[in-house]
N, C-alpha and C positions, 0 to 999 in steps of 0.2 A: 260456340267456341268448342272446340276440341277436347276431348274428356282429356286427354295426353298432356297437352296443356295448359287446361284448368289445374289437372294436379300440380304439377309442377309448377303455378303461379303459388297455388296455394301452401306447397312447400318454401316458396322461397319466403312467404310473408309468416311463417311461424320462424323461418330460421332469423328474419330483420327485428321480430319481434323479440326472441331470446336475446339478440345482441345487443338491444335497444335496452333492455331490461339487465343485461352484465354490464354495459355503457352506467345506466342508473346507479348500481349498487357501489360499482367502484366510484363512483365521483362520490354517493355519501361514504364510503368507505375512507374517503382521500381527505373528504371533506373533514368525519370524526378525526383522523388522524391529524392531522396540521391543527386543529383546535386545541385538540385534548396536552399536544407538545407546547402551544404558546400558553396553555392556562400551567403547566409547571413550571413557565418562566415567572416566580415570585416578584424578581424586582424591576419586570417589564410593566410601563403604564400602562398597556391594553392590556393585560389580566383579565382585569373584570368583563370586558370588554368577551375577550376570550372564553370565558365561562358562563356566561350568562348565553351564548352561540351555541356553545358547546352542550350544553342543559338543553337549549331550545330543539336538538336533535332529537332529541326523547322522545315518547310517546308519554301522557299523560300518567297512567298507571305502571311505567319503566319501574324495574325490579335487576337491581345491581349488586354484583356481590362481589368485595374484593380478598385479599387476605385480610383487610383491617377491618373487615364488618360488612355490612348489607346493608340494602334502606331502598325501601319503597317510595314509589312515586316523583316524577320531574320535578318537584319543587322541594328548592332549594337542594338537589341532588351534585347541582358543580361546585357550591361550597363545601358538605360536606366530603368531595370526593377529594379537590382539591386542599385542603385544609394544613 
């Protein structure tokens, strides 16, 4: 193959790869948002439903910090956040 053309394949599979990857972050990005908005609706029955989603985004050792406090770790982080 063509050095000319090798490169410029290989340019274009790191630029599918960053977009694939901004593709990723905004759907978790869209994802946390639309969760974190139905876990404020209190007197919605999917609440819980909604927070327990919303928690499940976490990583394990998640480390949160709001005005009203902080608090370590995924569990039980959508109750105390939601509260």
């Amino acid at each position: 193959m063509d050095p000319a053309i090798k490169a410029e394949l290989d340019k274009l599979k790191l630029e599918i790869n960053e977009l694939q990857d901004r593709a990723a972050i905004q759907a978790l990005f869209n994802r946390y948002v639309s969760l974190h908005d139905d876990s404020c609706k209190r007197n919605d029955p999917e609440v819980r439903s909604s927070i327990a989603k919303w928690e499940a985004l976490w990583v394990e050792d998640a480390s949160i910090t709001y005005p009203f406090g902080s608090k370590e770790g995924r569990e039980g982080l959508g109750e105390w956040t939601f509260k």
